[in-house]
VEXVO-543453 format. One record per residue: residue number from 1; residue in three letters; chain; x, y negated, z negated of N, C-alpha, C in turn. Coordinates in steps of 0.001 Angstrom, whole numbers. Atoms other than C-alpha are relative to their C-alpha. Layout:
// residues N
[NUM, "ala", "A", [X, Y, Z], [X, Y, Z], [X, Y, Z]]
...
***
This chain:
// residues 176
[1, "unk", "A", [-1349, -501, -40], [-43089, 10308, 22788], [956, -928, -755]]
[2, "unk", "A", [-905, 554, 669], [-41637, 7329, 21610], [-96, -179, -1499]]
[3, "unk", "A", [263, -345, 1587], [-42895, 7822, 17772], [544, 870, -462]]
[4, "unk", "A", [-909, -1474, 1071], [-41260, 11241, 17814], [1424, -549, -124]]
[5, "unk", "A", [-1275, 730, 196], [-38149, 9510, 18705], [678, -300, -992]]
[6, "unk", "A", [-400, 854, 1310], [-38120, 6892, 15926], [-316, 1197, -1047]]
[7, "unk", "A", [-108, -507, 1475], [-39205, 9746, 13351], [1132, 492, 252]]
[8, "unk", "A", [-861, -650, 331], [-36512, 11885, 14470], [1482, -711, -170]]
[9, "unk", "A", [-1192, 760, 124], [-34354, 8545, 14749], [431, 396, -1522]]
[10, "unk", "A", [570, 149, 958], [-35644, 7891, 10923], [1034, 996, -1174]]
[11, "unk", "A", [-176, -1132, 278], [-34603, 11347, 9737], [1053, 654, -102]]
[12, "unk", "A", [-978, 70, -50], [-31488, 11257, 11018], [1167, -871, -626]]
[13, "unk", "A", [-542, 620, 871], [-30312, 8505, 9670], [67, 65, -1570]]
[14, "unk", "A", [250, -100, 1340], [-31729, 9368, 5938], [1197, 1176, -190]]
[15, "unk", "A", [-848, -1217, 155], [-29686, 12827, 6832], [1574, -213, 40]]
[16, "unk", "A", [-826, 346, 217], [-26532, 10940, 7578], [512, -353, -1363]]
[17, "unk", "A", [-313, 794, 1301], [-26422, 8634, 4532], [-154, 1382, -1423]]
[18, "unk", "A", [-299, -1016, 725], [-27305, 11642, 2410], [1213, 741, -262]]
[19, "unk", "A", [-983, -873, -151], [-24243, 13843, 3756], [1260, -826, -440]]
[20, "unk", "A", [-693, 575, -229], [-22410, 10863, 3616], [432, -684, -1796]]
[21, "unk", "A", [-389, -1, 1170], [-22963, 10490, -636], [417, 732, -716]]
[22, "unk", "A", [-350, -947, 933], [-22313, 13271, -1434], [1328, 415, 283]]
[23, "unk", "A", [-1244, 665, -575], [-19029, 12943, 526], [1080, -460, -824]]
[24, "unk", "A", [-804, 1201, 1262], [-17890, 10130, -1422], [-264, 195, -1257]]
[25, "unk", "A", [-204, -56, 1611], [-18881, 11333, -4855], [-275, 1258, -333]]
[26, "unk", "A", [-304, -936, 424], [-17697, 14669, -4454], [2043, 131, -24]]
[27, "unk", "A", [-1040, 144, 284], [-13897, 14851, -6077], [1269, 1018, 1109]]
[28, "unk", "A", [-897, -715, -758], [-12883, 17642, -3934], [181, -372, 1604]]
[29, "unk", "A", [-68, 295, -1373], [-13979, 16265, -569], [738, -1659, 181]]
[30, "unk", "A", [-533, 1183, -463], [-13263, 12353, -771], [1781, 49, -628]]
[31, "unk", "A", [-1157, 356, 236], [-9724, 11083, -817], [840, -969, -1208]]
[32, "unk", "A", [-25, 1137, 1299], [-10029, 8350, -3767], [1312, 354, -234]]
[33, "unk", "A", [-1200, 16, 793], [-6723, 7155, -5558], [-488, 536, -1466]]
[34, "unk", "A", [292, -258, 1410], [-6667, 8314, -9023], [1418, -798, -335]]
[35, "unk", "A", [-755, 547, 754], [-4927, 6082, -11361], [814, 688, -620]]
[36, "unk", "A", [-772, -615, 1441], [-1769, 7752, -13330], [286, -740, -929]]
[37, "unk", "A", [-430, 1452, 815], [-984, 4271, -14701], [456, -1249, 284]]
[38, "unk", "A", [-830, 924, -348], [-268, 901, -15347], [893, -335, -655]]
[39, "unk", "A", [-1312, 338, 1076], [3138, -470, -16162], [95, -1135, 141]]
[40, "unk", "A", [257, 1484, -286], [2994, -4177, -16640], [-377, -448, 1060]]
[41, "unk", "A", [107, 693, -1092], [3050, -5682, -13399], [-350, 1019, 963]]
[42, "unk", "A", [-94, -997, -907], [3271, -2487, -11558], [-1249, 837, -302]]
[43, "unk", "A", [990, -1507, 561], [200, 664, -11149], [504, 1252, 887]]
[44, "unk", "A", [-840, -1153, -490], [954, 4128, -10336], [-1321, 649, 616]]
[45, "unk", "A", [1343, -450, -847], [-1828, 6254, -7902], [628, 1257, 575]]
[46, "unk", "A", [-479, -1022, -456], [-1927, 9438, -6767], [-1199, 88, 660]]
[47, "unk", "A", [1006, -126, -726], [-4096, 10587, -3910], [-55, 1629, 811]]
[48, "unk", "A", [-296, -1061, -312], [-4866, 14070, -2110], [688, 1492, -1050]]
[49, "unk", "A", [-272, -1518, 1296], [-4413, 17967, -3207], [1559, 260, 231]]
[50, "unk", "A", [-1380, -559, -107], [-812, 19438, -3327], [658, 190, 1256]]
[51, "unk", "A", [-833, -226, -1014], [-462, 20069, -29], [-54, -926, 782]]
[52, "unk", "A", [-186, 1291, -621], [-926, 16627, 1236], [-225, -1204, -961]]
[53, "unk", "A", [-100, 1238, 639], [90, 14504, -1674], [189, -1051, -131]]
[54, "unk", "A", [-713, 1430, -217], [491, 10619, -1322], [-181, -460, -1265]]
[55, "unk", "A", [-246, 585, 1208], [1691, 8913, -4442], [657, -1303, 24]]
[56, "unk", "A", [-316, 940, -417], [2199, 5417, -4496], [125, -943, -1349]]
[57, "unk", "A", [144, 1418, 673], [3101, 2132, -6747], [108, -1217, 682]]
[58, "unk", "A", [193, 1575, -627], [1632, -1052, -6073], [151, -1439, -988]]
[59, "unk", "A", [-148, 955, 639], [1909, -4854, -6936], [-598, -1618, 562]]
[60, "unk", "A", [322, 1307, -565], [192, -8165, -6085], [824, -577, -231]]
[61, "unk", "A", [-1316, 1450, 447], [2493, -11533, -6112], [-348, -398, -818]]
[62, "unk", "A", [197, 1245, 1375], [2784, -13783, -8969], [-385, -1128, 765]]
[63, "unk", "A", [444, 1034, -886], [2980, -16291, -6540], [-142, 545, 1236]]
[64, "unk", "A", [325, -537, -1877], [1567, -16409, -2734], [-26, -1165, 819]]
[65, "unk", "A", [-182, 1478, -695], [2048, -19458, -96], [-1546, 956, 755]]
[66, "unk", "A", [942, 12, -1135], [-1144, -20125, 1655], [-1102, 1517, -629]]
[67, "unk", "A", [619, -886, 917], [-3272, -17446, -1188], [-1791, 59, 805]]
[68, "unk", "A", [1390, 362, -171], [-6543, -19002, -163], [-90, 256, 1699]]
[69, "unk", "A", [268, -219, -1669], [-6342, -18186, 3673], [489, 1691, 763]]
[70, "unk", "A", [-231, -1476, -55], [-5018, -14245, 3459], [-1088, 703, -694]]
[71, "unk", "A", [1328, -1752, 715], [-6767, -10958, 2659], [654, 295, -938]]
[72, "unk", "A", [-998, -1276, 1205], [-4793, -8394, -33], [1034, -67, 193]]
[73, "unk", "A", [-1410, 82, -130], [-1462, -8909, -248], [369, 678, -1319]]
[74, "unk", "A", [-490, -1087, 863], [633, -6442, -1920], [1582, 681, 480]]
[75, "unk", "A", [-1203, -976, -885], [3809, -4429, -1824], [-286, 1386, -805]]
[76, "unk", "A", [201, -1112, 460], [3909, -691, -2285], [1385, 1088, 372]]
[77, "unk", "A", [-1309, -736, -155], [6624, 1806, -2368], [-794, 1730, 23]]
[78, "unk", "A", [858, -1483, 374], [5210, 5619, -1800], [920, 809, 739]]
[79, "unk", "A", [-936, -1445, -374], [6129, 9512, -1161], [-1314, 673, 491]]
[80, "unk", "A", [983, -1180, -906], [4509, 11739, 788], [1006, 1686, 689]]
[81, "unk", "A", [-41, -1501, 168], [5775, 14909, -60], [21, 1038, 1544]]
[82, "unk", "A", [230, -937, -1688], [4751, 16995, 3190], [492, -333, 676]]
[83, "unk", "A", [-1030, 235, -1129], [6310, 15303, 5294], [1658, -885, -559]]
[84, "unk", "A", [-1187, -30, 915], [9153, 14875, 3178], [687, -1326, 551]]
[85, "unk", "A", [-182, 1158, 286], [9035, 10757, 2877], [127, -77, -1411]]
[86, "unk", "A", [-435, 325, 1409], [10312, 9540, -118], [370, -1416, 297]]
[87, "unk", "A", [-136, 1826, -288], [10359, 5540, -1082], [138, -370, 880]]
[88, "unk", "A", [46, 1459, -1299], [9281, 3880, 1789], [-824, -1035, -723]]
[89, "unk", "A", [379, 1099, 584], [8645, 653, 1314], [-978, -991, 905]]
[90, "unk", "A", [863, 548, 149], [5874, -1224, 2360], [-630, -1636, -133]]
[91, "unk", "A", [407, 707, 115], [4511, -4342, 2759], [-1452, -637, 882]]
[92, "unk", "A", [1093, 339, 78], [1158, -5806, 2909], [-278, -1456, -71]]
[93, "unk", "A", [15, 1557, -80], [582, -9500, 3967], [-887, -372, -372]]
[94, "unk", "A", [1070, 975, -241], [-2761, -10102, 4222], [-417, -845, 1339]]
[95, "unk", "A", [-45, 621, -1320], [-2310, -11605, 7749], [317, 909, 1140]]
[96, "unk", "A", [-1132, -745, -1098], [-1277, -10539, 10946], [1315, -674, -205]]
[97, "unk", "A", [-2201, 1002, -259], [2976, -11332, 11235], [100, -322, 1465]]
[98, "unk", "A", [-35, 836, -888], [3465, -13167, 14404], [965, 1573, 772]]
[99, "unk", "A", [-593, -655, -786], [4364, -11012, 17089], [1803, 423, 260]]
[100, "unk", "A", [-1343, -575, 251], [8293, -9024, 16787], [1073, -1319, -719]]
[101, "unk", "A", [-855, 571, 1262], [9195, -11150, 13835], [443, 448, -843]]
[102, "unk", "A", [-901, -749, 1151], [11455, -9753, 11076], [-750, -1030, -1455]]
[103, "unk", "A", [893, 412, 1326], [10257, -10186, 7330], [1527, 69, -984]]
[104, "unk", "A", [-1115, 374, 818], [13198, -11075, 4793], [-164, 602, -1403]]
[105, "unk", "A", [277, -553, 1983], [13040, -9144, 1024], [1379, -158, -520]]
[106, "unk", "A", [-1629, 126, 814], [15438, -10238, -1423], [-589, 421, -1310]]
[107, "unk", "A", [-103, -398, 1703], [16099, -8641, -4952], [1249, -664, -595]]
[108, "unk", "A", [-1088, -17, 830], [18697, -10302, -6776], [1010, -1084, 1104]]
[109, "unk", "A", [-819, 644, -1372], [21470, -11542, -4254], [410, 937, 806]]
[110, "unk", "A", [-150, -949, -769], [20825, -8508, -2071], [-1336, -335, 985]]
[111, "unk", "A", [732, -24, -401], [18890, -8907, 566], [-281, 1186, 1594]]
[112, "unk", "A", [487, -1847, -1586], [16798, -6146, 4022], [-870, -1416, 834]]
[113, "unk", "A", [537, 385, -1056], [15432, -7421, 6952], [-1057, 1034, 414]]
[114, "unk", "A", [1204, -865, -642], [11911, -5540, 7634], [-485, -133, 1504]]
[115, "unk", "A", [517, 329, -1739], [10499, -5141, 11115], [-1279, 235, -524]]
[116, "unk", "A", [1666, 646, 360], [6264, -5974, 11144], [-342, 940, 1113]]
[117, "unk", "A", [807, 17, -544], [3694, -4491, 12868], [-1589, -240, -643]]
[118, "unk", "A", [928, 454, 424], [483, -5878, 12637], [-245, -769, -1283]]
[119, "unk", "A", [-563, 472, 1136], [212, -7254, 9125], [918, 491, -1339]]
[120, "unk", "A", [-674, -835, 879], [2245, -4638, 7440], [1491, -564, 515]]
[121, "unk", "A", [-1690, -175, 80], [6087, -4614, 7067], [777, 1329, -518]]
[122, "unk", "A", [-906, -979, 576], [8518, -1886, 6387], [1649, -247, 363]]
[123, "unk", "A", [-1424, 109, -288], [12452, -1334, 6082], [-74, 844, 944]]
[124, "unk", "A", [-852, -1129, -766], [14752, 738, 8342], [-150, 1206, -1005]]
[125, "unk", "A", [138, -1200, 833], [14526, 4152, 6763], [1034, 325, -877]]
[126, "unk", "A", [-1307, -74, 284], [18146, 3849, 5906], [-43, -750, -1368]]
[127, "unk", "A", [-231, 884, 1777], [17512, 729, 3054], [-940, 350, -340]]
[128, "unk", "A", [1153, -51, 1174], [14281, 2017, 1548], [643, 555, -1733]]
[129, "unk", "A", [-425, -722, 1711], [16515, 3987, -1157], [695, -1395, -579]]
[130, "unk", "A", [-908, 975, 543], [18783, 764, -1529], [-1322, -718, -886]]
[131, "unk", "A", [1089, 803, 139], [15519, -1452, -1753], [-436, 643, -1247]]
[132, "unk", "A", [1068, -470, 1200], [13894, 474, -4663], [875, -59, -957]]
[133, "unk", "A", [-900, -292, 1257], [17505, 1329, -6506], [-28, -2053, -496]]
[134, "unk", "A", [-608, 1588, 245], [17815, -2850, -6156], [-1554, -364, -1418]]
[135, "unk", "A", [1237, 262, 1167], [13862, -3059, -7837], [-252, 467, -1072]]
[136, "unk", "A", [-45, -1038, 1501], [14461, -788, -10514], [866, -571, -691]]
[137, "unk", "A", [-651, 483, 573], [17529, -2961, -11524], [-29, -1515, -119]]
[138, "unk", "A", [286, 1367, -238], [15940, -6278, -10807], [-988, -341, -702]]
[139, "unk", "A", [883, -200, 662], [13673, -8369, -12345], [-1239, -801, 849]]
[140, "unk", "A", [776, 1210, -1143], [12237, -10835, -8710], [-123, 412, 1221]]
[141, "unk", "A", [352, -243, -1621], [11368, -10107, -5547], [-649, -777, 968]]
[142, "unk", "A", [779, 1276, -882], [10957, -12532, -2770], [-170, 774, 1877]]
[143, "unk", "A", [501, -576, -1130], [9304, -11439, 559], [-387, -1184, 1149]]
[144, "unk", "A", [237, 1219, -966], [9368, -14295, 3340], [-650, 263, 1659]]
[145, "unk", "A", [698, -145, -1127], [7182, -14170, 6467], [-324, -913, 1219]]
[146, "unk", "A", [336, 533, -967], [5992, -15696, 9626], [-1559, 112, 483]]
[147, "unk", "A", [1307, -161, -743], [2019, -15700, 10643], [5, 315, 1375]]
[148, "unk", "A", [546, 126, -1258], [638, -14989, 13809], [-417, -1276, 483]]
[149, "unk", "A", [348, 1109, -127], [-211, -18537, 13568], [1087, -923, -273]]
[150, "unk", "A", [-1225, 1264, 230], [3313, -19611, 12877], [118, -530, -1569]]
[151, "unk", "A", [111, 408, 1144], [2532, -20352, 9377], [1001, 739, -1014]]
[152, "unk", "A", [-1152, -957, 1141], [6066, -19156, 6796], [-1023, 250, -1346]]
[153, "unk", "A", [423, -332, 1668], [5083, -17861, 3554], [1188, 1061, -787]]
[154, "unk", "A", [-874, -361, 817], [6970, -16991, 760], [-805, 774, -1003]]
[155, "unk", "A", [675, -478, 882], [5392, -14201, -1670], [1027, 459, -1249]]
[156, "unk", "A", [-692, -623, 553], [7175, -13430, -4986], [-605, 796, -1133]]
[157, "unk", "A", [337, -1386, 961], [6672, -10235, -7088], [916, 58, -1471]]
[158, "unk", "A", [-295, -204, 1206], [7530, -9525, -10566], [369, 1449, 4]]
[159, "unk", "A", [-1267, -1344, 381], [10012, -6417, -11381], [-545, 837, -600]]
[160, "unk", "A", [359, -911, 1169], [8534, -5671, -14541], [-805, 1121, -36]]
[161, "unk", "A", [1334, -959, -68], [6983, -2280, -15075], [827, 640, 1180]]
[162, "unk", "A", [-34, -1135, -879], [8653, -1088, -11800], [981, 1149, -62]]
[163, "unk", "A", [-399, -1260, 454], [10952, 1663, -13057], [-748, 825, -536]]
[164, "unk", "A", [732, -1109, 273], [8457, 3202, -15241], [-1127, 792, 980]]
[165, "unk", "A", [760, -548, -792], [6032, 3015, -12549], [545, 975, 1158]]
[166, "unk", "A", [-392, -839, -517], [8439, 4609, -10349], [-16, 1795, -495]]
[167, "unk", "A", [-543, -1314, 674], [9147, 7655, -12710], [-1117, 619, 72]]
[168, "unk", "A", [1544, -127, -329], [5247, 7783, -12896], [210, 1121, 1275]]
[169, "unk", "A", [420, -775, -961], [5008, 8559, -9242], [603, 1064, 365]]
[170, "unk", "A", [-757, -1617, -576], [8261, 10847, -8981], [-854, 1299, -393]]
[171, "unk", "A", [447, -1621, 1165], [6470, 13345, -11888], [-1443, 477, 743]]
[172, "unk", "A", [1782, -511, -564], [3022, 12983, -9602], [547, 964, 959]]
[173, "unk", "A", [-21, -1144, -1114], [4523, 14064, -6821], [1048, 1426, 83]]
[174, "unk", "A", [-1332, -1157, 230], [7331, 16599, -7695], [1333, -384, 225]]
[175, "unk", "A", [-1334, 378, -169], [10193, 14588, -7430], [1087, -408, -973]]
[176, "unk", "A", [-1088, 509, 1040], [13332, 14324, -9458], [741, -1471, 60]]
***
């Protein structure tokens, strides 16, 4: 009894991993980003069919405090159409953020106060339009943090590229 087991374990598992490639390298079923472009510093991505479009531009730091002890750090600005989000903004540490700590973004001599959960950050819903009109007319972006371990870090981003990449994602997703 226990041989039929393991074959039908066996069998099952080959039948998973099967269902499970063809999954991922079929265009209509997986979710993959598709590249629309890159604009210097900035890339543009589009993901999902029309009726649940997410379109996004992303950016690693130029510089990163403490590089060698985080995961992916990034900021991203995206729309999601369906549920009729437009530029939210985004941030991506790489860490956890220390329990109901605020995250600091400055463009220029304007600066937002983000609220954290887990290692992400976002604005109030209110400055995401300010925040993007400020990155589209800027050319620095500084993003200041707190660890879960207490550890500050300072990440700064490069400008360049992010207007076109914006315009990019409006035309992916239908936005003027």
């Amino acid at each position: 009894m226990q041989k039929l087991y393991s074959f039908m374990d066996a069998h099952l598992v080959i039948l998973v991993v099967v269902i499970s490639l063809f999954i991922a390298s079929s265009p209509a079923l997986s979710n993959e980003a598709k590249v629309i472009g890159k604009f210097s510093d900035w890339q543009t991505y589009v993901r999902g069919d029309k009726k649940d479009r997410f379109c996004y531009i992303v950016s690693k730091p130029k510089k990163a405090s403490l590089r060698s002890r985080r995961g992916d750090i990034f900021l991203m600005v995206w729309h999601r159409p369906s549920t009729k989000e437009f530029d939210v903004v985004q941030v991506d540490a790489g860490y956890t953020y220390k329990k109901k700590s605020e995250v600091k973004l400055k463009v220029g001599s304007s600066g937002w106060t983000l609220f954290t959960r887990g290692g992400n950050a976002w604005a109030l819903g209110k400055d995401d339009a300010s925040i993007v009109k400020a990155m589209r007319k800027g050319m620095r972006l500084t993003i200041k943090g707190t660890s879960s371990r207490n550890n500050p870090t300072t990440d700064s981003y490069s400008l360049k590229g992010v207007t076109a990449a914006h315009r990019a994602m409006n035309k992916a997703c239908g936005r003027k």
